[in-house]
Backbone as XML, in Angstrom:
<?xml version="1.0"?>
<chain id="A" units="angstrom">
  <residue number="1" name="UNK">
    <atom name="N" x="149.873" y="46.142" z="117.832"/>
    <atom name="CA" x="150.838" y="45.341" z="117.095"/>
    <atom name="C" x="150.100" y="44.609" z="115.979"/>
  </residue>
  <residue number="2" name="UNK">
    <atom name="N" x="150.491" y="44.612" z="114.809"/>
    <atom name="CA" x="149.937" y="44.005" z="113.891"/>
    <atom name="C" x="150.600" y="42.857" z="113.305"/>
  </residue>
  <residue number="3" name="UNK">
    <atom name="N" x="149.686" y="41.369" z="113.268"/>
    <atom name="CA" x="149.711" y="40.270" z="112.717"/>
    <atom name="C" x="149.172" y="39.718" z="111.683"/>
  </residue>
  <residue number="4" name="UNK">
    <atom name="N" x="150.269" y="39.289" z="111.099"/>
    <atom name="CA" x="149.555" y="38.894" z="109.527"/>
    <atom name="C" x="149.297" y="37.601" z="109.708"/>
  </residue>
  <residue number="5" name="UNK">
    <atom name="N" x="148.167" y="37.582" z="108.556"/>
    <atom name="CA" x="147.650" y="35.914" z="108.106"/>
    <atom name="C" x="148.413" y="35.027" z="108.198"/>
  </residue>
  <residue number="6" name="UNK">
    <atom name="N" x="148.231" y="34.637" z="108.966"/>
    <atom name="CA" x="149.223" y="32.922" z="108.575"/>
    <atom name="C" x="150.059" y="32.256" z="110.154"/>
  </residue>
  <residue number="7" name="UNK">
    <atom name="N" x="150.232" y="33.992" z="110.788"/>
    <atom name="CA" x="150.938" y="33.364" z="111.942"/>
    <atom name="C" x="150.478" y="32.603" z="112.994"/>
  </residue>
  <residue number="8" name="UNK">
    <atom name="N" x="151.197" y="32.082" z="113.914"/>
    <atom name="CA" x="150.402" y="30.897" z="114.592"/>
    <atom name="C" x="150.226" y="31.889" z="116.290"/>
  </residue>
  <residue number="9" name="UNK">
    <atom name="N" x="149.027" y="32.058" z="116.965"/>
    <atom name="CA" x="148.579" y="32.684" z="117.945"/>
    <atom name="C" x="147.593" y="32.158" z="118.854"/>
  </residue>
  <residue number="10" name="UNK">
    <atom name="N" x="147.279" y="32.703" z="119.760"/>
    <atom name="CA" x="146.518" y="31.924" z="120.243"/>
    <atom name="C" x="144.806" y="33.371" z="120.797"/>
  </residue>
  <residue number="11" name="UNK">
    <atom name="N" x="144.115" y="32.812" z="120.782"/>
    <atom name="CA" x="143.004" y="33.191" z="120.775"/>
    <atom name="C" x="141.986" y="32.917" z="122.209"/>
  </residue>
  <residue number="12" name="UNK">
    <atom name="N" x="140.982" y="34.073" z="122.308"/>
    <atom name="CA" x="140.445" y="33.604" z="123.783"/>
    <atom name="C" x="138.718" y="33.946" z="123.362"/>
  </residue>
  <residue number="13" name="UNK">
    <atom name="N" x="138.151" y="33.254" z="123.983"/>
    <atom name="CA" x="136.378" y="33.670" z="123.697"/>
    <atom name="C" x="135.756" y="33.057" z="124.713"/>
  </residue>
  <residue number="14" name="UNK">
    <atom name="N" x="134.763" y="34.016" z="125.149"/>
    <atom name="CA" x="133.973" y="33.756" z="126.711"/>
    <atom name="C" x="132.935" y="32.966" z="126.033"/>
  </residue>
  <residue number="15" name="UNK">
    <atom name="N" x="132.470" y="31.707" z="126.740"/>
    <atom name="CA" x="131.749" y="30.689" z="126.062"/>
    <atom name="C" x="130.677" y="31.023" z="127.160"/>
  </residue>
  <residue number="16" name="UNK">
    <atom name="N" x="130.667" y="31.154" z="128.291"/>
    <atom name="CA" x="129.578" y="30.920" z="129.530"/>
    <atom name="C" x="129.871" y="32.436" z="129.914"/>
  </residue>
  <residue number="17" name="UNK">
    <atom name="N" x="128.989" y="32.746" z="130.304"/>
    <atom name="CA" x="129.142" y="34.483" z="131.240"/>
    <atom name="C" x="128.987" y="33.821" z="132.676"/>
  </residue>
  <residue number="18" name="UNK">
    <atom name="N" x="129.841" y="34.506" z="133.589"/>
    <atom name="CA" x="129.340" y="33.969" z="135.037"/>
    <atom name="C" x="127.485" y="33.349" z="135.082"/>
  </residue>
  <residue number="19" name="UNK">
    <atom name="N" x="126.525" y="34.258" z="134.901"/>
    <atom name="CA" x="125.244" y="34.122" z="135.156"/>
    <atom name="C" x="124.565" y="32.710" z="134.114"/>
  </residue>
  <residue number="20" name="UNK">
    <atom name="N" x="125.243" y="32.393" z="133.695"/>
    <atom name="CA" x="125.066" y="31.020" z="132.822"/>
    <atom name="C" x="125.528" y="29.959" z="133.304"/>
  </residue>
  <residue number="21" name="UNK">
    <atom name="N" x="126.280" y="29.854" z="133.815"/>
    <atom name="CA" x="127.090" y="29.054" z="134.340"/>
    <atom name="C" x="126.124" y="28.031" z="135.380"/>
  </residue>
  <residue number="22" name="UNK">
    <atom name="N" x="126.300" y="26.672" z="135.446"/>
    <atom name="CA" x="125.567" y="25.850" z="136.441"/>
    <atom name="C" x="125.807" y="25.993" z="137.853"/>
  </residue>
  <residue number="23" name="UNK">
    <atom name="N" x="124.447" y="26.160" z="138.281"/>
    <atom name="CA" x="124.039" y="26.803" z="140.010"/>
    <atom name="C" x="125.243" y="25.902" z="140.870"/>
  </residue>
  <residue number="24" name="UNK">
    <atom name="N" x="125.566" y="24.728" z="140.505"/>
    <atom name="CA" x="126.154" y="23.961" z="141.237"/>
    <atom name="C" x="128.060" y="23.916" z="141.445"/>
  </residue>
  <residue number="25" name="UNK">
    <atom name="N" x="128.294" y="25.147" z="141.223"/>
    <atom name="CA" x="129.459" y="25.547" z="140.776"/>
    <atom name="C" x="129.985" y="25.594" z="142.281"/>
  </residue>
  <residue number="26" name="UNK">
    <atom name="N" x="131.220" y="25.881" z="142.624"/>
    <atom name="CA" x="131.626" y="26.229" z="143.732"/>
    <atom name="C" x="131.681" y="27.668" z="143.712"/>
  </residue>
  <residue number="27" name="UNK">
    <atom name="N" x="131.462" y="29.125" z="144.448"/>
    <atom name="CA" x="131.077" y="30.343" z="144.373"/>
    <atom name="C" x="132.396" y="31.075" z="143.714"/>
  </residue>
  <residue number="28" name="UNK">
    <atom name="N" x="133.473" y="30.516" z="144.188"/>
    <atom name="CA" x="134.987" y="30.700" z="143.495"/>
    <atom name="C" x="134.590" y="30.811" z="141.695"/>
  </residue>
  <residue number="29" name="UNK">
    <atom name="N" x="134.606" y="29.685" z="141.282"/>
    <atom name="CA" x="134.557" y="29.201" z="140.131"/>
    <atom name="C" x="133.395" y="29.790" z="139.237"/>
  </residue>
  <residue number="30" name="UNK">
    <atom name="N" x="132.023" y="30.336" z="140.185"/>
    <atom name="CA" x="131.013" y="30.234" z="139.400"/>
    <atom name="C" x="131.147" y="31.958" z="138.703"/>
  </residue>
  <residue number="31" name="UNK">
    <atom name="N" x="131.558" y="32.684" z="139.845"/>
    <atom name="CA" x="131.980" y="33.978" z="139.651"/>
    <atom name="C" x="132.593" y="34.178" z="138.255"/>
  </residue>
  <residue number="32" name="UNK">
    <atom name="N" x="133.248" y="33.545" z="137.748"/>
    <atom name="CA" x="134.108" y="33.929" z="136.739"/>
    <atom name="C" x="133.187" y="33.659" z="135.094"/>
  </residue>
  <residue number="33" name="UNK">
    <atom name="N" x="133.727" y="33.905" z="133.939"/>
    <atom name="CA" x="133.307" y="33.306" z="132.842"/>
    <atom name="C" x="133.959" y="32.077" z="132.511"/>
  </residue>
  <residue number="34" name="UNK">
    <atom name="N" x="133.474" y="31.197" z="131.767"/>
    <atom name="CA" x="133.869" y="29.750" z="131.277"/>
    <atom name="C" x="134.696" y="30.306" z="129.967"/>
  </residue>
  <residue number="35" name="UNK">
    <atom name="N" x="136.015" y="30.652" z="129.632"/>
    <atom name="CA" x="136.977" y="30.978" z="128.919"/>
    <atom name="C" x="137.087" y="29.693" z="127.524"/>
  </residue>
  <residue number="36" name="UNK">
    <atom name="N" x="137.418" y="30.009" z="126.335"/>
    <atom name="CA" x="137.969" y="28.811" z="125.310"/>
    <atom name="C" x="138.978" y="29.492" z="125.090"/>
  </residue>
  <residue number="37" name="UNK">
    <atom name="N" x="140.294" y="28.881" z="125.395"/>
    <atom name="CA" x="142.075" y="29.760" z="125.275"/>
    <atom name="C" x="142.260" y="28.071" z="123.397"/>
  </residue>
  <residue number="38" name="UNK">
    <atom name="N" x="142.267" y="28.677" z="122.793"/>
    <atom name="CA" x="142.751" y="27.659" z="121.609"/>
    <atom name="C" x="143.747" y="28.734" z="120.865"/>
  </residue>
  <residue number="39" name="UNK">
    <atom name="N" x="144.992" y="27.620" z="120.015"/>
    <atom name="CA" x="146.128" y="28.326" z="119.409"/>
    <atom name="C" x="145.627" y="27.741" z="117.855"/>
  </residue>
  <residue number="40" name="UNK">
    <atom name="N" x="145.900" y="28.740" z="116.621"/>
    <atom name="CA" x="145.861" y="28.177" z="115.307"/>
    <atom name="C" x="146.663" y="29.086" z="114.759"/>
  </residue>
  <residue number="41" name="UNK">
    <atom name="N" x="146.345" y="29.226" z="113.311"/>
    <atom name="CA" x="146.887" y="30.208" z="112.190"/>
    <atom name="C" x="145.724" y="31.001" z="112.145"/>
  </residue>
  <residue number="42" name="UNK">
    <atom name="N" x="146.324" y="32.490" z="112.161"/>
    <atom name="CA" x="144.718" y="33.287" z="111.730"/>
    <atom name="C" x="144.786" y="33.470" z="110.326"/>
  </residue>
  <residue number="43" name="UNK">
    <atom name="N" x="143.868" y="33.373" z="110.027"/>
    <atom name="CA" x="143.102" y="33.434" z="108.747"/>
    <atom name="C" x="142.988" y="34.968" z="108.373"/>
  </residue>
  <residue number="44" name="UNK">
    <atom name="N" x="143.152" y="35.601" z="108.784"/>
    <atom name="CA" x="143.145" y="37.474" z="108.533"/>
    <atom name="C" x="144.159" y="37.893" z="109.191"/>
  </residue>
  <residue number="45" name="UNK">
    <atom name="N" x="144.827" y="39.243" z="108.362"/>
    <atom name="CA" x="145.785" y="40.039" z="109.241"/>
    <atom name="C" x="144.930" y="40.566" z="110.364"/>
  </residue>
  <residue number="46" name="UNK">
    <atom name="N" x="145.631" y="40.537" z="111.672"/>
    <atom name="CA" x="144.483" y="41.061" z="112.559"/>
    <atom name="C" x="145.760" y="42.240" z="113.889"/>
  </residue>
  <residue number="47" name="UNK">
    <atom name="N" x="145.416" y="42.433" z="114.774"/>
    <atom name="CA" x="145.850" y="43.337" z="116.268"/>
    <atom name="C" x="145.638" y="42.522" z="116.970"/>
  </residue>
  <residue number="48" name="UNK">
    <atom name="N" x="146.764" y="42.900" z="117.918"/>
    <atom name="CA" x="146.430" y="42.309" z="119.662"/>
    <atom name="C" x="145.088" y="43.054" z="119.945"/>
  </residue>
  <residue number="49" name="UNK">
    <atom name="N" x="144.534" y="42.102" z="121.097"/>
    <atom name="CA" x="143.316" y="42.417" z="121.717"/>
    <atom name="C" x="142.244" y="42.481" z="120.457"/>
  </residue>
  <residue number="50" name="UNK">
    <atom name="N" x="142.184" y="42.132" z="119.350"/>
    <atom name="CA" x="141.230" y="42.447" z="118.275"/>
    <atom name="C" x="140.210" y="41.132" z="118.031"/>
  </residue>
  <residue number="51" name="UNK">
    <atom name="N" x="139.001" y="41.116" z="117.665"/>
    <atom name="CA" x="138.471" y="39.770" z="117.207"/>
    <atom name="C" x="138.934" y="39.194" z="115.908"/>
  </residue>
  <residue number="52" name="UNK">
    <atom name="N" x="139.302" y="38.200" z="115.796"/>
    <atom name="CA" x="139.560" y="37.164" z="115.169"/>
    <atom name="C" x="139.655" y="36.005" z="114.537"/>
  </residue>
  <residue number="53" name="UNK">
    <atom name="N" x="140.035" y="35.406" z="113.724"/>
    <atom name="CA" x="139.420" y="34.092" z="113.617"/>
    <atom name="C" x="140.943" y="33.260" z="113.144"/>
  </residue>
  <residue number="54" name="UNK">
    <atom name="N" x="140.792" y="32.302" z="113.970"/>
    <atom name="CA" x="142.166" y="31.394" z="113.507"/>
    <atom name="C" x="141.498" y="29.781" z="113.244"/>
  </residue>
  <residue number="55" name="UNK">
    <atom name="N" x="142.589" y="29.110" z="112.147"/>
    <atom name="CA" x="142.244" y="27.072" z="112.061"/>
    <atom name="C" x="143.072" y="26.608" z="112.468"/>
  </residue>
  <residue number="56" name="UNK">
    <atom name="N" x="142.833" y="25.816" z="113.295"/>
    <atom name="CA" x="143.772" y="24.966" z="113.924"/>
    <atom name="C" x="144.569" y="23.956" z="113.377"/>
  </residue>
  <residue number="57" name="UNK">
    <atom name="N" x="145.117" y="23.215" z="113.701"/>
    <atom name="CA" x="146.034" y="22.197" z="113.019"/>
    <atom name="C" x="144.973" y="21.521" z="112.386"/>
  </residue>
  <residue number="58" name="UNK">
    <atom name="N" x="143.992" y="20.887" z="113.321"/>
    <atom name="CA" x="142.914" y="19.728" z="112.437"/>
    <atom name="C" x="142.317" y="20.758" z="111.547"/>
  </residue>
  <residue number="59" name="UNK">
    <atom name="N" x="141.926" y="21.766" z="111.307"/>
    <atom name="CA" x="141.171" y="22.567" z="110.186"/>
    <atom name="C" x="140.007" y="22.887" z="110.897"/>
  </residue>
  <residue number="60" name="UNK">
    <atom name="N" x="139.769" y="23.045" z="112.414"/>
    <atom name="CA" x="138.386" y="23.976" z="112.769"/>
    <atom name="C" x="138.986" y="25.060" z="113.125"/>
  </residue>
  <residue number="61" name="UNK">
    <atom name="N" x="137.778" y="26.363" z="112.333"/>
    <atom name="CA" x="137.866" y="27.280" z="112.449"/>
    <atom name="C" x="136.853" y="28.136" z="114.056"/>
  </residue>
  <residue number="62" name="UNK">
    <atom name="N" x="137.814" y="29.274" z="114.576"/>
    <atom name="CA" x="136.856" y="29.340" z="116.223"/>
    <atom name="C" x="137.728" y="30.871" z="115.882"/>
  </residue>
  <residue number="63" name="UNK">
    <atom name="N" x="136.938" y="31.451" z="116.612"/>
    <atom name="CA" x="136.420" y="33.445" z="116.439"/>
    <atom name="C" x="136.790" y="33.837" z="117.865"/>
  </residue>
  <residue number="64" name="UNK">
    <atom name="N" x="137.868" y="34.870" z="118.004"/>
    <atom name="CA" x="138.034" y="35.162" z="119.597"/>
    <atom name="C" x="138.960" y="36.492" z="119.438"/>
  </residue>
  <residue number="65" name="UNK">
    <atom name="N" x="139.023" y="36.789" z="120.792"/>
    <atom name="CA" x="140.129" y="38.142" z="120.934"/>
    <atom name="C" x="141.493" y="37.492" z="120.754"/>
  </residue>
  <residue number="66" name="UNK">
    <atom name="N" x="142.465" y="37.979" z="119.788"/>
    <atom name="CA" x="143.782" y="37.988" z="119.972"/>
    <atom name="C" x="144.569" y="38.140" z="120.881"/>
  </residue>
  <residue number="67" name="UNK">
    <atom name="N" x="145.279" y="37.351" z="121.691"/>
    <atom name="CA" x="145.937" y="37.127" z="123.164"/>
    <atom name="C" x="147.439" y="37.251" z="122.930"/>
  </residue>
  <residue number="68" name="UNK">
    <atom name="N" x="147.901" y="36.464" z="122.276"/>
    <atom name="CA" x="149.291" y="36.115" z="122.365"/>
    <atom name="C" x="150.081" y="35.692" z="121.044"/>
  </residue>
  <residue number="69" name="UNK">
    <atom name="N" x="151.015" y="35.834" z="120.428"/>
    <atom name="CA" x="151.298" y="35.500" z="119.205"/>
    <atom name="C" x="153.002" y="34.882" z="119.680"/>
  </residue>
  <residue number="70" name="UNK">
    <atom name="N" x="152.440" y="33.547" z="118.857"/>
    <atom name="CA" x="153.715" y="32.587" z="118.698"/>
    <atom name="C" x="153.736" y="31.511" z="120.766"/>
  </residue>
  <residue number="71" name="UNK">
    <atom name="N" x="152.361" y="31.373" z="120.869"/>
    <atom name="CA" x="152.484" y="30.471" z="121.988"/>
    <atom name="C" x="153.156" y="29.380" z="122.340"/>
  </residue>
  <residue number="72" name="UNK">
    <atom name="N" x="153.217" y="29.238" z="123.243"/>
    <atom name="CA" x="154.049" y="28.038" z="123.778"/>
    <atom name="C" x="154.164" y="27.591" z="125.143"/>
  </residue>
  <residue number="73" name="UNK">
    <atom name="N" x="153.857" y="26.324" z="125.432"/>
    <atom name="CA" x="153.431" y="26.178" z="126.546"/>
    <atom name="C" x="154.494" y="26.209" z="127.701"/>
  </residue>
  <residue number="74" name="UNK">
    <atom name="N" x="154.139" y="26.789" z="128.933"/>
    <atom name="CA" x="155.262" y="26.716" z="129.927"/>
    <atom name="C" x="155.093" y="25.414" z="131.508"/>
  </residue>
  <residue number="75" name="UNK">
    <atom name="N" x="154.776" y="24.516" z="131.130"/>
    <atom name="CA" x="154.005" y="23.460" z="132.237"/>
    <atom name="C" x="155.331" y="22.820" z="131.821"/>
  </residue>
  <residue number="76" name="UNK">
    <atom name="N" x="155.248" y="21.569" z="133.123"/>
    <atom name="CA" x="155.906" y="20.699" z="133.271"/>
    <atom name="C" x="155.513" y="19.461" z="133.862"/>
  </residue>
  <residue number="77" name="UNK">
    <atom name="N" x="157.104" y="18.529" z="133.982"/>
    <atom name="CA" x="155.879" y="17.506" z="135.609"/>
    <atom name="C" x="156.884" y="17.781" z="136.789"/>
  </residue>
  <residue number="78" name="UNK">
    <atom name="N" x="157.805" y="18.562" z="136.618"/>
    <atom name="CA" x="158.181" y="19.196" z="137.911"/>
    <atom name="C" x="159.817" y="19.197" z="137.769"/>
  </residue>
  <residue number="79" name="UNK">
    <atom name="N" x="160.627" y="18.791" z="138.765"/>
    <atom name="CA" x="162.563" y="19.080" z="139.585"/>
    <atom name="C" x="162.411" y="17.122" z="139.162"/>
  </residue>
  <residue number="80" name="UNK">
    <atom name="N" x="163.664" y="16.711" z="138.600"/>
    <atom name="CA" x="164.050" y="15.650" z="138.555"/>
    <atom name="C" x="163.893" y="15.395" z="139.835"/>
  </residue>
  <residue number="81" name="UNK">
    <atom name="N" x="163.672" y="13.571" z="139.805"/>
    <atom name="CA" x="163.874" y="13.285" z="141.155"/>
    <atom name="C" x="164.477" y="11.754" z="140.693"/>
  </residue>
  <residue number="82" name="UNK">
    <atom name="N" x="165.858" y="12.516" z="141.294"/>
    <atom name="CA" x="167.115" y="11.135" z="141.096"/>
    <atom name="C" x="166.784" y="9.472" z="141.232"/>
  </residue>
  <residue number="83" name="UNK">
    <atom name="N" x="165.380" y="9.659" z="142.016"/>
    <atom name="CA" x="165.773" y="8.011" z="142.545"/>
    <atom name="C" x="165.070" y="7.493" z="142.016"/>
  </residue>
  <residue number="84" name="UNK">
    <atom name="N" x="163.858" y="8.570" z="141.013"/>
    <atom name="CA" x="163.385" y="7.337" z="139.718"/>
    <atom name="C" x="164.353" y="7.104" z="138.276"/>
  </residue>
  <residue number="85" name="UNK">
    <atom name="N" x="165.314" y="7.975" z="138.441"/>
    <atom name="CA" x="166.452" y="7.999" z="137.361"/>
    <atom name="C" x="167.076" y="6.756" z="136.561"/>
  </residue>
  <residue number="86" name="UNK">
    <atom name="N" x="166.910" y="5.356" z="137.665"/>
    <atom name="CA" x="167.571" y="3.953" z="137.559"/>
    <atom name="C" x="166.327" y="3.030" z="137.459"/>
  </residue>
  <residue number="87" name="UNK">
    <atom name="N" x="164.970" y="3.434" z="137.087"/>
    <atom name="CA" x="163.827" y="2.535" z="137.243"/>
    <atom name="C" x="163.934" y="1.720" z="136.249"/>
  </residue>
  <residue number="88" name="UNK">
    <atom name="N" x="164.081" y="2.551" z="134.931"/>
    <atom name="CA" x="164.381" y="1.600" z="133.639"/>
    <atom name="C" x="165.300" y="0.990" z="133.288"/>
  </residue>
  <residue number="89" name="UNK">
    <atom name="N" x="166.248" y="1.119" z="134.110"/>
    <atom name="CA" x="167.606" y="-0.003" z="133.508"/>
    <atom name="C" x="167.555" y="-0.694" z="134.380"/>
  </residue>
  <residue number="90" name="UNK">
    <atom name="N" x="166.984" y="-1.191" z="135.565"/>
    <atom name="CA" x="166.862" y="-2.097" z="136.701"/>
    <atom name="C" x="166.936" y="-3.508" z="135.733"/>
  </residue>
  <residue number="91" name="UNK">
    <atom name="N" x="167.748" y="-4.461" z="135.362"/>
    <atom name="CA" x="167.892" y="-5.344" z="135.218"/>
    <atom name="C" x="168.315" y="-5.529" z="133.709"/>
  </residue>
  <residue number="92" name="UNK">
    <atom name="N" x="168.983" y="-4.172" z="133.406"/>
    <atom name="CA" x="169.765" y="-4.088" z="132.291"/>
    <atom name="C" x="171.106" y="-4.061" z="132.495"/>
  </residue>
  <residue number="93" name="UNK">
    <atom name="N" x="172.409" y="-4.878" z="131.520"/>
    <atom name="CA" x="173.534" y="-4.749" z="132.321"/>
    <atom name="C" x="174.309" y="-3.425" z="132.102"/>
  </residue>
</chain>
């Protein structure tokens, strides 16, 4: 799939290889690579899965494989819970 300059994506680059990584890791954690997931504008038309380079909102520029185009985050803080619903008007009439 091809992306042109300008669009906003997000980018991935292995910063630590497992074997770099500090001895003091838990064996879970140490196993893996130390990942940088950052979203900007790329600066070149580029491909999924391709190296890249995108600037971020503040203006640093960071070099990675093309992941995802047009990100957006899917987190939350969870299911309403009704009975903090009335915390802030507690002594409003």
């Amino acid at each position: 799939m091809s992306v042109p300059k300008g669009s906003w994506v997000e980018i991935e680059a292995v910063l630590l290889k497992p074997e770099e990584r500090a001895p003091n890791l838990p064996p879970d954690t140490a196993k893996v690579p130390y990942l940088l997931k950052v979203s900007g504008f790329l600066t070149e038309d580029s491909e999924l899965g391709q190296t890249t380079a995108v600037r971020t909102l503040i203006g640093h520029e960071y070099r990675g494989l093309l992941k995802i185009v047009n990100p957006s985050y899917a987190h939350s803080f969870g299911a309403t819970v009704p009975e903090l619903l009335g915390i802030g008007r507690r002594g409003k009439a």
